[in-house]
C-alpha positions in Angstrom: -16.9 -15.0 31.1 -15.4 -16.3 27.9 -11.9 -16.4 27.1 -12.2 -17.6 24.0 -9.5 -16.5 21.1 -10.7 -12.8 19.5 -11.7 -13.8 15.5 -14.4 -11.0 14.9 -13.0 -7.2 15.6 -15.3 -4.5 15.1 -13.4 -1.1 14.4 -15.8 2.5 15.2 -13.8 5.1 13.7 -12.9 4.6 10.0 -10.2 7.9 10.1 -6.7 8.6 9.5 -5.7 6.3 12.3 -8.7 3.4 12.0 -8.6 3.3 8.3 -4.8 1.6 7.7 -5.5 -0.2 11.2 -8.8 -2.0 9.4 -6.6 -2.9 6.4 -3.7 -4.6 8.8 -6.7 -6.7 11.1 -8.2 -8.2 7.2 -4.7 -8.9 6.2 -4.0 -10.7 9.5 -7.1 -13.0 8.9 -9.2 -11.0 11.4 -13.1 -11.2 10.2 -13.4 -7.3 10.5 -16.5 -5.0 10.9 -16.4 -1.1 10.4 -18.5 2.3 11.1 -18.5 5.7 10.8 -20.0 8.5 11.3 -19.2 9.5 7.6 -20.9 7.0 5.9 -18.6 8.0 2.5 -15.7 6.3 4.2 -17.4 2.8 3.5 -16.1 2.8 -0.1 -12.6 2.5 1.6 -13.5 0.2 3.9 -15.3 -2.1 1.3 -12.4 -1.6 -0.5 -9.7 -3.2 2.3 -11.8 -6.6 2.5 -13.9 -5.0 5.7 -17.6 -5.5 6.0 -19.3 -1.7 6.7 -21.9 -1.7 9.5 -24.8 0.6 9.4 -24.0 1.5 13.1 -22.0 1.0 16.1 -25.2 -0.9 17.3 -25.1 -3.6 14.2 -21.3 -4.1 14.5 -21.4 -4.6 18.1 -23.5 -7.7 18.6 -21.3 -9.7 15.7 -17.9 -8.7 17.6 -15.3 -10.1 20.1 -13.4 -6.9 20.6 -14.1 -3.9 19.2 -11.4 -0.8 18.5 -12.9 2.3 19.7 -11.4 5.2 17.0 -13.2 8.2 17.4 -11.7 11.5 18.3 -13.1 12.9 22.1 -13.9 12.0 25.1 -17.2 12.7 25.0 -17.5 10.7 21.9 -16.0 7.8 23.8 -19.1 8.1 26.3 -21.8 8.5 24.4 -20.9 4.8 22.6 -20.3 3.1 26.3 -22.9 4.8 28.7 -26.0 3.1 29.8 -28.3 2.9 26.7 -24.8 3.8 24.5 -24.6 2.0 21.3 -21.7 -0.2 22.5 -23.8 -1.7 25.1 -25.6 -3.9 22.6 -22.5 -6.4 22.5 -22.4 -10.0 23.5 -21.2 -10.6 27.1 -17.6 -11.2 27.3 -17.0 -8.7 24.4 -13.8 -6.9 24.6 -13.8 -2.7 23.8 -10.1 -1.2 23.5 -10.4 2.3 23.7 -7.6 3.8 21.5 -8.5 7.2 21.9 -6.9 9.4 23.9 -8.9 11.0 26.5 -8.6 11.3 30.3 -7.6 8.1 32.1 -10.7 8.5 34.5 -13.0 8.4 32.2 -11.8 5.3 31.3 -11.9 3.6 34.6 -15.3 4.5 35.4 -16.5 3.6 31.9 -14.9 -0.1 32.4 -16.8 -0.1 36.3 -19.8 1.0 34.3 -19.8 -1.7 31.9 -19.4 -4.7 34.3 -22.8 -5.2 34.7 -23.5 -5.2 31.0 -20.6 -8.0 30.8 -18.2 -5.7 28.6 -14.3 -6.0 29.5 -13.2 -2.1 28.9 -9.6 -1.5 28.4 -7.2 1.0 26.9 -5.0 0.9 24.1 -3.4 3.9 23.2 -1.3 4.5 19.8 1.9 6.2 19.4 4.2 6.9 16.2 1.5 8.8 14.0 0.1 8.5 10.9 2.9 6.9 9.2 3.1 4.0 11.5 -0.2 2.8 11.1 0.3 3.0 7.4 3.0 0.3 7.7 2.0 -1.5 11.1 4.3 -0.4 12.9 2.7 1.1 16.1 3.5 1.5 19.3 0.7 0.1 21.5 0.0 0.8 25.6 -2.6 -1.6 27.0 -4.0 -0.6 30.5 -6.0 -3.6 31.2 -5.8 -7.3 33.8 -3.2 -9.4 32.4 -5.7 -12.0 30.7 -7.5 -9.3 28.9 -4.3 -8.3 27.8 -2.9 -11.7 26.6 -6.4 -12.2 24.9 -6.3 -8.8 22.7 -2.9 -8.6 22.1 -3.2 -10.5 18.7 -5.6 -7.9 17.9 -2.9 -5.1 18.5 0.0 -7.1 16.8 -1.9 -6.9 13.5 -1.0 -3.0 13.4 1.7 -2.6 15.9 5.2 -3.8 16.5 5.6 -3.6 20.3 2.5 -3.8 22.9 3.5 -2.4 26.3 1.2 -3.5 29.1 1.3 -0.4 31.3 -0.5 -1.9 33.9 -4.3 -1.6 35.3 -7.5 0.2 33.0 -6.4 4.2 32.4 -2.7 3.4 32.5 -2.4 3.7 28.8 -4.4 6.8 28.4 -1.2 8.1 31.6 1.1 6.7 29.1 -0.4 8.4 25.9 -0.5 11.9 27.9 3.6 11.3 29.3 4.6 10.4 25.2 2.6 13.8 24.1 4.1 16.3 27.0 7.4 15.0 25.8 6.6 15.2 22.0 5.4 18.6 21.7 8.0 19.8 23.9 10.6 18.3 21.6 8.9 19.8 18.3 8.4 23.0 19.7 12.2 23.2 20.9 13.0 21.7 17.6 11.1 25.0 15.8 12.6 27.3 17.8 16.6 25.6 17.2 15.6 25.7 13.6 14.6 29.0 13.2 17.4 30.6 15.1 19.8 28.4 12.9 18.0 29.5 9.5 18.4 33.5 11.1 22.1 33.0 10.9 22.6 31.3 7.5 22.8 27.8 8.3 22.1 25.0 6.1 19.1 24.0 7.6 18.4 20.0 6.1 22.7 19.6 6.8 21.8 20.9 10.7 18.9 19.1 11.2 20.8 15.7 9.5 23.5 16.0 12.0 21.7 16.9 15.4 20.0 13.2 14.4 23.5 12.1 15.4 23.7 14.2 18.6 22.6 13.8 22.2 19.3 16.1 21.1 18.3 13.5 18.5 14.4 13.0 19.3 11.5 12.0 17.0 9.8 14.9 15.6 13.4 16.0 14.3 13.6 13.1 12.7 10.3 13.3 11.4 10.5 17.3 10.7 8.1 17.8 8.0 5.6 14.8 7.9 3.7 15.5 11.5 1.2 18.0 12.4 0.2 19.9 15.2 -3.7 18.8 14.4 -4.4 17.6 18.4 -1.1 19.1 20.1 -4.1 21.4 22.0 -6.3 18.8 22.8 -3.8 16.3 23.8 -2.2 19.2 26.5 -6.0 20.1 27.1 -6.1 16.4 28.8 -2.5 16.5 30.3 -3.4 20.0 31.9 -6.5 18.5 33.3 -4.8 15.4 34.7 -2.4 17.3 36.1 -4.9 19.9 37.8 -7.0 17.1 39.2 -3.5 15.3 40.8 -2.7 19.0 42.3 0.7 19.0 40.2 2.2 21.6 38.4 3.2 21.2 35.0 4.6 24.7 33.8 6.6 23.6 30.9 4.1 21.9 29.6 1.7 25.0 30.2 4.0 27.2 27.9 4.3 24.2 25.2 0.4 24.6 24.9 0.7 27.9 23.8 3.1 27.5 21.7 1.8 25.1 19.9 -1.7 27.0 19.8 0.5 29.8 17.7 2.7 27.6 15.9 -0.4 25.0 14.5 -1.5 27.3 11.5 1.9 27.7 10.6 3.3 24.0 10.4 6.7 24.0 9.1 7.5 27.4 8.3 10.3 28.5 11.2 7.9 31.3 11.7 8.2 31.7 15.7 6.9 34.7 17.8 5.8 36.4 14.9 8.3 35.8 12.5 
């Protein structure tokens, strides 16, 4: 097993998240390879200093670590199963799997991929959009300590703290605890909002001064810019994990539907019909 300094990162997912993190890995010096599906991202990827890759199969075999960015689960195992695209990489080759997807499924992906010689780990991203647009995420790594150490270069390029969170699928248990608490804060912070704007407050002064008060949180602070694009599928997971464990989640059962109602309307303060 090599342990050998990462210099070639291979990104699969050239997206709203993988696209900015490709541009931070060139300017960090990284020799960086890309693919996608849509093969009219490459223009933008040509365009950040990247090389494109015809496939997942091509970019595999010249990479160190490769950044898994796609969007499902299912995704996720179609690239590492037996015969998966991902296979086709050197021995030694670390994949970071910064999707978020059930924790299990990366466990037995990283089992799976022993024998093939490929050191599976997960890296989950938090802060949105915005953050990887100026670097500054906030990356879990589940992983061994070494593989860790090794990758977390890699992570640095695009984020400004790396929290190891302990063996492979404890990022993916971090990812799900950050969303539970995010989308209950944004839905509270919808429904606080509307009942202010109902009774003629100033609605920007309001939500400037709870910043300052003990029910400051991040998607108040942020009120505009996010969206509730994978609020469902991200509770979709957390529901499942918490089904499989035998726990009850109820709050977090109600936030779902919320959110299900609330998505087409973004920002409006239109709650329960309103």
């Amino acid at each position: 097993m090599t342990k050998t300094a990462v210099k070639a990162v291979g990104v699969v997912g050239a997206g709203r998240m993988g696209t900015p993190i490709i541009g931070h890995l060139v300017r960090k010096g990284f020799a960086t390879r890309a693919c996608d599906l849509d093969a009219a991202r490459a223009g933008a990827v040509k365009k950040l200093g990247a090389r494109w890759a015809a496939s997942p199969e091509s970019l595999a075999i010249e990479c160190d670590a490769i950044l898994v960015c796609v969007g499902f689960d299912r995704e996720v195992q179609e690239l590492l199963a037996k015969g998966g695209a991902l296979r086709k990489a050197k021995p030694g080759t670390i994949v970071a799997i910064l999707s978020t997807i059930h924790p299990r499924t990366v466990q037995n992906l990283a089992k799976e991929c022993e024998s093939a010689g490929l050191q599976v780990v997960d890296s989950t991203v938090c802060r949105g959009g915005e953050a990887a647009d100026s670097g500054t995420l906030l990356s879990f790594v589940g992983g061994s300590a070494d593989l860790v150490a090794r990758l977390t270069p890699v992570l640095r390029a695009y984020s400004s703290d790396v929290v190891h969170t302990g063996g492979v699928g404890t990022a993916q248990v971090a990812k799900a605890a950050n969303n539970l608490i995010l989308w209950a804060c944004l839905v509270a912070d919808h429904e606080a909002l509307a009942l202010a704007q109902h009774y003629g407050a100033d609605v920007e002064a309001l939500r400037r001064a709870l910043l300052m008060s003990s029910c400051a949180n991040g998607p108040l602070e942020k009120w505009g810019s996010q969206t509730m694009a994978w609020a469902e599928d991200d509770m979709a997971i957390a529901a499942e994990m918490a089904a499989q464990a035998g726990i009850a989640l109820p709050q977090a059962r109600v936030n779902r539907e919320i959110c299900r109602e609330l998505k087409p309307r973004r920002y409006k303060l239109e709650v329960y019909g309103r």
